[in-house]
C-alpha positions as CSV (number, residue, x, y, z in Angstrom):
1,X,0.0,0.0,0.0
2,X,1.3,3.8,-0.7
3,X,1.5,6.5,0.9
4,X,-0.9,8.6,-1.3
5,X,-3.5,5.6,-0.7
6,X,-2.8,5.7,3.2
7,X,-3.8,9.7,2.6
8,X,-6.8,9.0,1.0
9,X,-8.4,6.6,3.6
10,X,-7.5,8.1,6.2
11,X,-7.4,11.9,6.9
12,X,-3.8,13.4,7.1
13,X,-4.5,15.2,10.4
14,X,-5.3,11.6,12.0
15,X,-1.7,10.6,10.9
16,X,-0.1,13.9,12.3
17,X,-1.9,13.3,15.4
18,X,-0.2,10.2,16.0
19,X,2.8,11.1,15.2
20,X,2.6,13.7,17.9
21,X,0.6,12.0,20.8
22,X,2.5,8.4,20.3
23,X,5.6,8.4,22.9
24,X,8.0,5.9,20.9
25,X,9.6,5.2,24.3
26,X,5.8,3.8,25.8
27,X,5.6,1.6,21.9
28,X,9.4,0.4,22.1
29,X,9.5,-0.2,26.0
30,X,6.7,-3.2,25.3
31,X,9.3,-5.3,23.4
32,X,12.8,-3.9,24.1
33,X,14.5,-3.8,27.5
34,X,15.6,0.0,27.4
35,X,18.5,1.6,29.7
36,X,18.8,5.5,29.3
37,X,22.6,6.1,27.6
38,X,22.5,10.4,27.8
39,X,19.5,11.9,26.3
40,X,18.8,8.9,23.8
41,X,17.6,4.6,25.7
42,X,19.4,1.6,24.3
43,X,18.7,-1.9,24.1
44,X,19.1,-5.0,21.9
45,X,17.7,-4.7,18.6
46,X,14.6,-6.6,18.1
47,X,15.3,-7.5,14.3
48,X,18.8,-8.7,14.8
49,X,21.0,-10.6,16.9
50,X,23.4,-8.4,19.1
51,X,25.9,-9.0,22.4
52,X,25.8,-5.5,22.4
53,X,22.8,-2.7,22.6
54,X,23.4,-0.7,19.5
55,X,19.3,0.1,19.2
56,X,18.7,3.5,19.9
57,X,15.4,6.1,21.0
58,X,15.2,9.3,20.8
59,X,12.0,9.9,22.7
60,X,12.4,13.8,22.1
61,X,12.5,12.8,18.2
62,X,10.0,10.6,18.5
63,X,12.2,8.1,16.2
64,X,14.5,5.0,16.9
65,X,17.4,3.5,14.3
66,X,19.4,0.3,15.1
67,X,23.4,1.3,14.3
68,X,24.6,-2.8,14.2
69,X,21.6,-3.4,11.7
70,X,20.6,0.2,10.2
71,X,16.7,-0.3,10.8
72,X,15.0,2.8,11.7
73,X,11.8,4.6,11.3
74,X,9.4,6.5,13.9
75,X,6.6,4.6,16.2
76,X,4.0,3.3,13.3
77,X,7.2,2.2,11.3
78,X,8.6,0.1,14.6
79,X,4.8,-1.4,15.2
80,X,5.0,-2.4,11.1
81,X,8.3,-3.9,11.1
82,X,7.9,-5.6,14.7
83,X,4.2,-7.2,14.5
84,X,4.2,-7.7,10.5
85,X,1.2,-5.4,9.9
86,X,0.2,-3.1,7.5
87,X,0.5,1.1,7.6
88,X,-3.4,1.4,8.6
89,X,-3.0,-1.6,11.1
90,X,-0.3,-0.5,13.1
91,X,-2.1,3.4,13.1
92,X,-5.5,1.9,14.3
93,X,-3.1,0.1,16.9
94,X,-1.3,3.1,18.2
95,X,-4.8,4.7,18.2
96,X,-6.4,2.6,20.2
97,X,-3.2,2.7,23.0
98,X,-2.9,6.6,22.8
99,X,-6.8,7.5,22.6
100,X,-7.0,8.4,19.1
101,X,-9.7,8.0,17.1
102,X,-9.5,6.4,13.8
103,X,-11.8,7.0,10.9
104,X,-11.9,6.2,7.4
105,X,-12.9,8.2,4.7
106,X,-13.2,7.4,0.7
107,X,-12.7,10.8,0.2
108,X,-10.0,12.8,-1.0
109,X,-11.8,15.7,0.6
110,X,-10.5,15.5,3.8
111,X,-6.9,16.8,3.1
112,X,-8.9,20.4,1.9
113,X,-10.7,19.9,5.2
114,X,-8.0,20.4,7.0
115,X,-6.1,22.4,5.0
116,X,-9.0,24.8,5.8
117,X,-9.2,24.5,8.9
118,X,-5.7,25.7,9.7
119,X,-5.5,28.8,7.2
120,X,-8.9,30.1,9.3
121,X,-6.8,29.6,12.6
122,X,-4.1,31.5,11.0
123,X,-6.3,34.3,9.4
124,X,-7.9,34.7,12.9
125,X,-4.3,35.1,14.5
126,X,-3.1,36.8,12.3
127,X,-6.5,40.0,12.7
128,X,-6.6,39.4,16.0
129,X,-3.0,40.6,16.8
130,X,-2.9,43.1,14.7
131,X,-6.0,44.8,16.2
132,X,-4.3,44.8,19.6
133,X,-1.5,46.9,18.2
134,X,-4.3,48.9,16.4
135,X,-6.2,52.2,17.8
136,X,-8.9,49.7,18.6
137,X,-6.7,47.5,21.1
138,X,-5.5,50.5,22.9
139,X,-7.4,49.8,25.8
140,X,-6.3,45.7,26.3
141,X,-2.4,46.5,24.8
142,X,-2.4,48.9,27.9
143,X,-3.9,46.2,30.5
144,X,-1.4,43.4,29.2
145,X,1.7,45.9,29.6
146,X,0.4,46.9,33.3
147,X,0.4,43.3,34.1
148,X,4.0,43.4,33.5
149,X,3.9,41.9,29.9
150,X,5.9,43.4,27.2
151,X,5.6,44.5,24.0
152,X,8.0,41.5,22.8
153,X,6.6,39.2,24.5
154,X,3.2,39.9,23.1
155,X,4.6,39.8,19.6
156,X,6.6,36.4,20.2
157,X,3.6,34.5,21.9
158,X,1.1,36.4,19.0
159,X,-1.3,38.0,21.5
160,X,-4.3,39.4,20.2
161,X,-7.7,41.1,20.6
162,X,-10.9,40.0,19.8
163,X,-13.0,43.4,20.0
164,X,-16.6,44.0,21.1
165,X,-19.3,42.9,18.3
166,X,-20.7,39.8,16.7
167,X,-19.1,39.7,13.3
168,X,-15.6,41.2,13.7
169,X,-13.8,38.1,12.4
170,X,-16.6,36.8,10.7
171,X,-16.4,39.9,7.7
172,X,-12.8,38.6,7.1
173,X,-13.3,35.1,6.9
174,X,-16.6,35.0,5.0
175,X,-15.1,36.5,1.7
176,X,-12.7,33.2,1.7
177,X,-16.0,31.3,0.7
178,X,-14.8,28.0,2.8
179,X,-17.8,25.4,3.7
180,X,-20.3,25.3,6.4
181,X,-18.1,22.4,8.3
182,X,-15.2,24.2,8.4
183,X,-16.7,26.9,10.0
184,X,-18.7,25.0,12.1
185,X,-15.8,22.4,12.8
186,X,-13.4,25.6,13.4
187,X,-14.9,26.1,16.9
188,X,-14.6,29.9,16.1
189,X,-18.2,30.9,15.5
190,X,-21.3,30.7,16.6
191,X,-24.6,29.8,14.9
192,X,-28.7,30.4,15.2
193,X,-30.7,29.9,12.4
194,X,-29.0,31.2,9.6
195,X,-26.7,33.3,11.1
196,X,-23.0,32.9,11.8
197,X,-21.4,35.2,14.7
198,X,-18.4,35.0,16.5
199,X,-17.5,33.3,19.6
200,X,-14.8,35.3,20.9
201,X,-15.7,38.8,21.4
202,X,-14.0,41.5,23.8
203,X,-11.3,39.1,24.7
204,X,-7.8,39.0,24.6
205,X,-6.5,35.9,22.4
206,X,-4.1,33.7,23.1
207,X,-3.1,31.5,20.0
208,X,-2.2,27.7,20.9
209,X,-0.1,25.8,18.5
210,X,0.3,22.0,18.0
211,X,4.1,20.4,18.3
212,X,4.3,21.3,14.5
213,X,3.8,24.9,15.5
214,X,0.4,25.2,13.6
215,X,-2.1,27.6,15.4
216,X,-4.7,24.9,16.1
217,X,-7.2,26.8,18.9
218,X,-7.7,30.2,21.2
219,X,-7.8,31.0,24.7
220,X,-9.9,34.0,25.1
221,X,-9.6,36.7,28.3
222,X,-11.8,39.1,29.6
223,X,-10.1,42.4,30.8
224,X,-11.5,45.5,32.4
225,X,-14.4,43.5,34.0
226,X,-15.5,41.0,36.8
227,X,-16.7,38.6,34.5
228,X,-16.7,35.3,35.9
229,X,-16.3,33.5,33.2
230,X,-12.4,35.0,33.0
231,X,-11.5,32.6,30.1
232,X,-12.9,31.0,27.2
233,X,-11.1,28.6,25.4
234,X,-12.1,26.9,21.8
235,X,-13.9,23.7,22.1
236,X,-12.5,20.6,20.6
237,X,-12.4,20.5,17.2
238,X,-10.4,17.9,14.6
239,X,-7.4,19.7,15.2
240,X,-7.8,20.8,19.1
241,X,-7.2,18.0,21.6
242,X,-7.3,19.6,25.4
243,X,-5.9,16.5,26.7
244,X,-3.3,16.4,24.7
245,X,-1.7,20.1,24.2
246,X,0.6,21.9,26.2
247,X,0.5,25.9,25.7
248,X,3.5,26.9,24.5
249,X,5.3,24.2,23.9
250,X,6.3,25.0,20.9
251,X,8.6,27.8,21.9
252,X,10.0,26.1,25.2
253,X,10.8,22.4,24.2
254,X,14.4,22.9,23.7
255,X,14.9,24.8,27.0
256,X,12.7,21.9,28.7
257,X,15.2,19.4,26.9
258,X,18.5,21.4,28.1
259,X,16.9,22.4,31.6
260,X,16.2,18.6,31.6
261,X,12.9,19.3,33.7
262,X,10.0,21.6,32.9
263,X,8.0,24.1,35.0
264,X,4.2,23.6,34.6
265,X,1.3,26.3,35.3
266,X,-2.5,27.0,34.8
267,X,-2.7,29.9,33.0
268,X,-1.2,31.6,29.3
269,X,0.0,34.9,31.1
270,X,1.7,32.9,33.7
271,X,3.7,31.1,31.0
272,X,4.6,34.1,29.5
273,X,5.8,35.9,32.9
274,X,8.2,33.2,33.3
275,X,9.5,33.1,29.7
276,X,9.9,36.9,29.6
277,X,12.3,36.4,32.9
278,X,14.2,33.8,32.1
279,X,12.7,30.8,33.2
280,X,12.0,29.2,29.1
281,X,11.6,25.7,30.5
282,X,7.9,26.3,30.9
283,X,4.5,25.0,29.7
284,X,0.8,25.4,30.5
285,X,-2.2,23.2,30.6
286,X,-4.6,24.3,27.7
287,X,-8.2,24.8,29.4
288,X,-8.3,21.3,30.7
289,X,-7.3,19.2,33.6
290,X,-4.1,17.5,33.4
291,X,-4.3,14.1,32.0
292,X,-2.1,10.7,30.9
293,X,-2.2,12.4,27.7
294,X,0.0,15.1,28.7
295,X,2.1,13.0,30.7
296,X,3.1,11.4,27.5
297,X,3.6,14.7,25.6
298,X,6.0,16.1,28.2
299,X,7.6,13.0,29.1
300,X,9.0,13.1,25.2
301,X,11.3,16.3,26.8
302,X,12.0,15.9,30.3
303,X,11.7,13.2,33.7
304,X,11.0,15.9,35.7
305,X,8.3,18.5,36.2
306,X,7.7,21.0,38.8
307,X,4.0,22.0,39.0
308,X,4.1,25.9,39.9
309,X,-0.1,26.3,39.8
310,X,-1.8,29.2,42.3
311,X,-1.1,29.2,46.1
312,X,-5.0,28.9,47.1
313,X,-6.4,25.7,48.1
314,X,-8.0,25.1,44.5
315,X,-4.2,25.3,43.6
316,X,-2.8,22.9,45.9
317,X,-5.7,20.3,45.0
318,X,-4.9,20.5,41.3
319,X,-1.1,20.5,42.1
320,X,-1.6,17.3,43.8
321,X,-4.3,15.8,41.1
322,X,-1.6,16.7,38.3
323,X,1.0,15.8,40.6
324,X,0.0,11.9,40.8
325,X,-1.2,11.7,37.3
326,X,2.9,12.5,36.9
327,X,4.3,10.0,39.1
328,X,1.8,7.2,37.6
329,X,3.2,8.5,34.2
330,X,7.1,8.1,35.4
331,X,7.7,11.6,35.7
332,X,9.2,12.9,38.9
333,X,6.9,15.6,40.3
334,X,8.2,18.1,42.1
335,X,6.0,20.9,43.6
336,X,6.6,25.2,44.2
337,X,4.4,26.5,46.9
338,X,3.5,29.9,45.5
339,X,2.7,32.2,48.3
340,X,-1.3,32.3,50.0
341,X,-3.6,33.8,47.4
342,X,-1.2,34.4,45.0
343,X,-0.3,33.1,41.5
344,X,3.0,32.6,39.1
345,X,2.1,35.6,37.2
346,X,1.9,37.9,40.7
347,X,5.0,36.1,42.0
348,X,6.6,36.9,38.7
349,X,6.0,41.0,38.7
350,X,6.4,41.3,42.4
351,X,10.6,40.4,41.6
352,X,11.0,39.8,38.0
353,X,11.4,36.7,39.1
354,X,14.5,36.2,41.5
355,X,12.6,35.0,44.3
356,X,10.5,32.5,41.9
357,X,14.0,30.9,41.3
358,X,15.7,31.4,44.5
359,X,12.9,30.0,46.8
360,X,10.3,28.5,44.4
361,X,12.6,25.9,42.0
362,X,15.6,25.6,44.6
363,X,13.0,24.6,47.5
364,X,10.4,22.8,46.0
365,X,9.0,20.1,47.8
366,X,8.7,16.5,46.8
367,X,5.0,15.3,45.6
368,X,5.1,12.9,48.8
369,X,6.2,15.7,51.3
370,X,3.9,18.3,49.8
371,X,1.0,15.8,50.0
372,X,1.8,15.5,53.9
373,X,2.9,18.9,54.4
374,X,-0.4,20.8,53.2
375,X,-2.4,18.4,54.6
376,X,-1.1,19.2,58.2
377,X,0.1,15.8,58.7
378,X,1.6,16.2,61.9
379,X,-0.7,17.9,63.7
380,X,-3.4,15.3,63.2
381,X,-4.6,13.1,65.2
382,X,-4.1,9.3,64.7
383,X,-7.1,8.6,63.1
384,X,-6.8,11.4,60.7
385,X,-3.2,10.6,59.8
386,X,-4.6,7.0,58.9
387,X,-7.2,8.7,56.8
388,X,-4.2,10.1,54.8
389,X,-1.9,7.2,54.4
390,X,-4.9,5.7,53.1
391,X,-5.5,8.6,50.4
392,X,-2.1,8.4,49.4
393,X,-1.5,4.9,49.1
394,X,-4.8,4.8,46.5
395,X,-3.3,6.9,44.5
396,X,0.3,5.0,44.7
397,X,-1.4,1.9,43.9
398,X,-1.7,3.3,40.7
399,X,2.2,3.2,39.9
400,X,2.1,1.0,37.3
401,X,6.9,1.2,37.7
402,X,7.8,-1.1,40.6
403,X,10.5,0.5,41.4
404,X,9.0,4.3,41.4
405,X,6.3,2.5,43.8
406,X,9.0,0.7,46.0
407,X,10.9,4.0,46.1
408,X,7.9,5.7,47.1
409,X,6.5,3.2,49.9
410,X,9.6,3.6,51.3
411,X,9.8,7.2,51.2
412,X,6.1,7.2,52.8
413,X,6.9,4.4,55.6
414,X,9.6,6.9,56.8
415,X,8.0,10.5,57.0
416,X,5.0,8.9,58.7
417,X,6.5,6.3,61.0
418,X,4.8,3.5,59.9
419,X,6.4,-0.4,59.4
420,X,7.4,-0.3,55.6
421,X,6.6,-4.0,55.4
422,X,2.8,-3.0,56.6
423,X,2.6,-0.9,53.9
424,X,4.2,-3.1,50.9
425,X,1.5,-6.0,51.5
426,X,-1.0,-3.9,49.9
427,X,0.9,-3.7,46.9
428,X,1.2,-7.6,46.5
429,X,0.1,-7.7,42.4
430,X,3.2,-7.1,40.3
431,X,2.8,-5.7,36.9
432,X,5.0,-7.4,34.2
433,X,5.4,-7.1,31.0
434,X,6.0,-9.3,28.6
435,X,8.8,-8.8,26.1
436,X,9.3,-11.1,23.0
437,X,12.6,-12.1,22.5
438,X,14.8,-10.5,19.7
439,X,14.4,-12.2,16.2
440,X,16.6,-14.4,15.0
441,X,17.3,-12.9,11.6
442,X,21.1,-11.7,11.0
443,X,21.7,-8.0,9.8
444,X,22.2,-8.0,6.3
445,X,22.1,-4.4,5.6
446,X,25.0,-2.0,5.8
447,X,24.2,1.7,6.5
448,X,25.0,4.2,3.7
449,X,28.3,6.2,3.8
450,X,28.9,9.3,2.6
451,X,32.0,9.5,1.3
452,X,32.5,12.2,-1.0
453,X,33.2,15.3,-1.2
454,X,29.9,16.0,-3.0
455,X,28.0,13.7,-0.6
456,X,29.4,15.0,2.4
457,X,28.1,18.6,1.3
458,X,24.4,17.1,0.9
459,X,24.5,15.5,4.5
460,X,26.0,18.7,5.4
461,X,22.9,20.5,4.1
462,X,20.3,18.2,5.5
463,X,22.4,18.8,9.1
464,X,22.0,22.4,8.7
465,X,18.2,22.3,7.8
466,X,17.4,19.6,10.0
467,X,18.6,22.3,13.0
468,X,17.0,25.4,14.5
469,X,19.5,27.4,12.3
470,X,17.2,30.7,10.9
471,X,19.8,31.7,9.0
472,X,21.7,29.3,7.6
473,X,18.6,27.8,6.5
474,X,17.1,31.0,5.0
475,X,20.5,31.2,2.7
476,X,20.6,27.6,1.8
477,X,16.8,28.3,0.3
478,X,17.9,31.1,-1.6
479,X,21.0,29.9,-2.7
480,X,20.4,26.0,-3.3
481,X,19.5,24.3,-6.7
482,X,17.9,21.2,-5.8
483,X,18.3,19.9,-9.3
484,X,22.3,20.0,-8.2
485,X,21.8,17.2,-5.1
486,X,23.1,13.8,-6.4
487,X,21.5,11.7,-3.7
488,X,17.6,11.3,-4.6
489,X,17.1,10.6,-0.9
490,X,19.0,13.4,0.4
491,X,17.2,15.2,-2.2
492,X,13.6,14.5,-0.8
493,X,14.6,14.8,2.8
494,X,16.0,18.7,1.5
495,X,13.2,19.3,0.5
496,X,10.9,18.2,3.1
497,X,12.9,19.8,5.8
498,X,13.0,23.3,3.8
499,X,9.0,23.2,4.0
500,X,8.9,22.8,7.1
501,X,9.0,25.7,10.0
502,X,9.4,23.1,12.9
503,X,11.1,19.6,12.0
504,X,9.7,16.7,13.9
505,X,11.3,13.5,12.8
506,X,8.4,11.3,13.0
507,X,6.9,12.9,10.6
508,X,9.5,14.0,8.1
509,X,10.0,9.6,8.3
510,X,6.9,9.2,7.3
511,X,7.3,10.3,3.8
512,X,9.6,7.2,2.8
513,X,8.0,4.4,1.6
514,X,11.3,2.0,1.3
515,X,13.1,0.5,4.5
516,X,16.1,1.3,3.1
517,X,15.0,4.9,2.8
518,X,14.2,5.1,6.6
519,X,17.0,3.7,7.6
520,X,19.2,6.1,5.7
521,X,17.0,9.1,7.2
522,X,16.8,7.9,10.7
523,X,20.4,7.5,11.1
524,X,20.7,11.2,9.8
525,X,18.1,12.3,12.2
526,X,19.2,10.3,14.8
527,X,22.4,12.0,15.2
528,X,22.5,15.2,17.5
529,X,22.9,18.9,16.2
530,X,26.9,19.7,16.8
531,X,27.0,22.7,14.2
532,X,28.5,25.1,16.2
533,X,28.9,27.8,13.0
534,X,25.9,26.7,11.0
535,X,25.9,30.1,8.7
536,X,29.5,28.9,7.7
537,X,28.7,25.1,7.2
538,X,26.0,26.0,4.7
539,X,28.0,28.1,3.0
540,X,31.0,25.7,2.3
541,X,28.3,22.8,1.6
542,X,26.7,25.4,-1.1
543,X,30.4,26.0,-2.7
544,X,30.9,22.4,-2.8
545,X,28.1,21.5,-4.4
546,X,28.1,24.6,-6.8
547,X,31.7,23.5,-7.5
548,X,30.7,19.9,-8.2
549,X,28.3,20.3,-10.7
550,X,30.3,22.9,-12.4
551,X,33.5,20.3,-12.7
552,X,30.6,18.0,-14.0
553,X,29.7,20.8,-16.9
554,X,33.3,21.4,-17.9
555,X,34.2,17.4,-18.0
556,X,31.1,17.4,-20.6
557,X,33.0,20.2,-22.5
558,X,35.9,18.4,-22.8
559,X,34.1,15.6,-24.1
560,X,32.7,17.7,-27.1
561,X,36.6,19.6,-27.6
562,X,37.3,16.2,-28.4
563,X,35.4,15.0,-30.8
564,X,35.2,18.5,-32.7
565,X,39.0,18.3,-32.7
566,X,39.0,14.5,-34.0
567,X,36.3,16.1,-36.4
568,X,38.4,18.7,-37.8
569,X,36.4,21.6,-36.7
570,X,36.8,24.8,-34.6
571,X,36.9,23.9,-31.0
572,X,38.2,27.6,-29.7
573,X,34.3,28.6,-28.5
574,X,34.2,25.8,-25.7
575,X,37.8,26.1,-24.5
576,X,37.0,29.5,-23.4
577,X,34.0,28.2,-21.6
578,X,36.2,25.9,-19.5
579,X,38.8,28.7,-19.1
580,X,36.0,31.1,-18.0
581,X,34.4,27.7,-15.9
582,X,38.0,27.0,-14.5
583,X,38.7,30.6,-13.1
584,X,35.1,30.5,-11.4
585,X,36.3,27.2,-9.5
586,X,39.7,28.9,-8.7
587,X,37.8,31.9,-7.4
């Protein structure tokens, strides 16, 4: 089965949503025996017979690629090759284990569809913010740079302004002529009878992107009023998830990755207070509670969270909910007790954020110890403390790791000065997993090398596009003729990687049809972004290959000289080309 067939049955935005909700690690971990090796997991390779681990994951890539047998691909590939099923099997599979629904359609429609969909986010976005920096957003540009937010910030994170009346974004969108189901699918308007109206209206807009940094939903804010209802957020749609987005994401992840934990809040402005000061290793729940879904999502980045939600008792209880959800998800919750009554965003403006570092991150408390701590453990009386122990170990019988349970029994047995073995009897039933054995098949395959001059300069292209290089990659798209690549794959992957504003690996994978293919692109994915002068690399690379195909021109010219000389005729014409062709290589 192709690829363009695959497309056709079932919608694109299905197949991007499992590339970006499926954690490799949680697909791999069910048949490999994984150890963590720096930021990448190792283990025997399942599809050949190894001493020594040479498999690798890269959960943050959402990819793996075997270096002893050159197998590689991204979660759906690894269910394929592993269970022996076809593309649609092994997505309905990964659908089911990561709560995605699959549907087919006959329909070539559906690609439009959500084509659609996006531009009308992006329209929206794009009037929105400009209206806040417009004489009509006065009033809300002045409210968010009083709260301590600033003009950059606004721009960066796309903050806009939804203004008073029914029909504001409607009048832009309407001349675009798209169909009733993508408006009414958009989440963006409203309808009654046979009028459409908008649903956000005097509200402040926060865009939220998906992990391919496409502007999939809004959070709307009052300002300037007690409204209860202080946000509104777009409903779920085919493209908006709650469960399953982080705001923000998109612009922290690589601060999460080198911070190696993430800081988590409640609310967009909070987010943003701690990105403007510094602190870039931050997310926020997107108008939902926190769910296994998002443990997944941030677990791709980082082992460790610390949840920084408000100080007031609704606070602490979602800290703790969010908190277990964590520890039942592998991630090590940590947890910053903002001061009484206060949130991240107040904390943030009272100090610009030194005291949010200094005492918040540096003295956060343990999920276990928090748990205990706000709920006055120690001044309670026997019966009460019981009543704890009990809460807590209900929600640590949910630990589906042994070890994190062990580790956390323990923990509990101490700080409340009960017998440890009184406590591990309730957790008698052992979770295993069962692991089939690696295959028996030898590796037969040898990776490609690049070897060449010519084809080190490709690779070295494809390093600097596949790299958050701005530059570098804006010149290479000015300055490269794809027609001059050798390499069909490298090629492709160029050109994939050039269309793309964010590069996620799972999904760049998913354009190769051919094993061989994805194990050539994996490996090159795979490897970790060392450019330290990218602008420099991509302009060597560019020489190289401009160089290349001009030696190719004048060995063609030479060929002709040749055979105009053995001919008898006038030759003089083309030597000055390779003269003039010569010089320019000399140059």
């Amino acid at each position: 089965m192709t690829w363009k067939i695959i497309v056709a049955r079932i919608p694109q935005e299905t197949i991007d949503r499992i590339h970006d909700t499926a954690d490799i690690l949680d697909v791999v971990s069910r048949y490999v025996d994984l150890k963590k090796r720096g930021r990448n997991f190792f283990g025997l390779c399942p599809f050949h017979n190894e001493k020594t681990p040479s498999f690798s994951v890269a959960p943050d890539k959402g990819i793996y690629h075997c270096f002893g047998c050159g197998n590689g691909g991204n979660a759906v590939n690894f269910i394929m090759e592993f269970e022996k099923i076809s593309f649609v099997e092994a997505i309905q599979e990964l659908g089911d284990q990561f709560g995605v629904p699959v549907e087919f359609t006959g329909s070539d429609d559906s690609k439009e569809f959500f084509t659609h969909l996006y531009e009308i986010h992006q329209l929206a976005a794009d009037l929105y913010h400009e209206t806040l920096f417009s004489n009509r957003g006065e009033e809300a540009k002045k409210y968010l740079l009083d709260r301590g937010l600033s003009e950059e910030s606004l721009k960066l994170f796309k903050v806009g302004l939804a203004p008073a009346g029914s029909s504001y974004l409607w009048n832009a969108v309407k001349v675009k002529n798209y169909s009733r189901e993508v408006l009414e699918k958009s989440g963006l308007f409203g309808f009654s009878n046979n009028d459409i109206y908008d649903r956000f209206r005097s509200r402040i807009m926060f865009p939220i992107w998906n992990a391919s940094a496409k502007i999939i939903a809004f959070g709307g804010r009052v300002f300037g009023t007690d409204d209860p209802a202080k946000y509104m957020n777009s409903p779920e749609t085919p493209l908006y998830r709650k469960s399953e987005i982080f705001y923000g994401l998109n612009l922290t992840r690589d601060a999460i990755r080198k911070n190696e934990c993430a800081i988590m809040v409640e609310g967009y402005t909070d987010l943003i207070q701690l990105f403007q000061a510094g602190i870039k290793n931050v997310v926020a729940v997107s108008g939902t509670a926190f769910t296994e879904k998002h443990v997944q999502q941030i677990r791709r980045f980082s082992s460790k969270v610390y949840l920084a939600y408000d100080g007031d008792s609704a606070g602490i209880k979602a800290s703790l909910r969010a908190g277990y959800v964590l520890l039942k998800g592998g991630v090590d919750p940590h947890v910053i007790q903002i001061p009484d009554e206060m949130d991240p965003d107040d904390w943030i403006q009272k100090d610009g954020g030194a005291e949010f570092k200094s005492i918040g991150i540096e003295k956060a408390s343990g999920l276990l110890r928090f748990h205990l701590k706000t709920a006055g453990f120690k001044e309670l009386s026997s019966s009460e403390r019981s009543n704890v122990i009990k809460e807590i170990l209900s929600e640590a019988a949910g630990i589906p790791d042994p070890i994190i349970r062990q580790g956390f029994i323990k923990t509990l047995a101490q700080v409340s000065g009960v017998e440890e073995n009184q406590m591990v009897h309730m957790f008698s039933q052992q979770l295993r997993k069962k692991r089939p054995q690696p295959t028996s098949k030898e590796s037969t395959k040898k990776p490609q090398l690049f070897t060449t001059v010519n084809a080190k300069a490709e690779l070295g292209i494809i390093k600097v596009l596949a790299g958050d290089h701005g530059e570098a990659k804006e010149l290479i798209r000015e300055k490269l003729d794809m027609n001059r690549l050798e390499n069909a794959q490298l090629k492709k992957l160029a050109t994939l990687l050039m269309d793309k504003a964010h590069v996620n690996p799972a999904e760049i994978i998913a354009f190769f049809d051919s094993a061989e293919d994805r194990e050539m692109v994996s490996r090159i994915l795979m490897e970790e972004d060392d450019t330290t002068e990218p602008l420099q690399m991509a302009e060597e690379c560019l020489k190289t290959i401009s160089k290349v195909s001009v030696k190719e021109k004048i060995r063609g010219l030479r060929i002709k000289i040749r055979e105009k000389e053995a001919a008898g005729e006038d030759a003089i014409e083309l030597m000055i080309e390779v003269v003039q062709l010569q010089k320019g290589i000399n140059d």
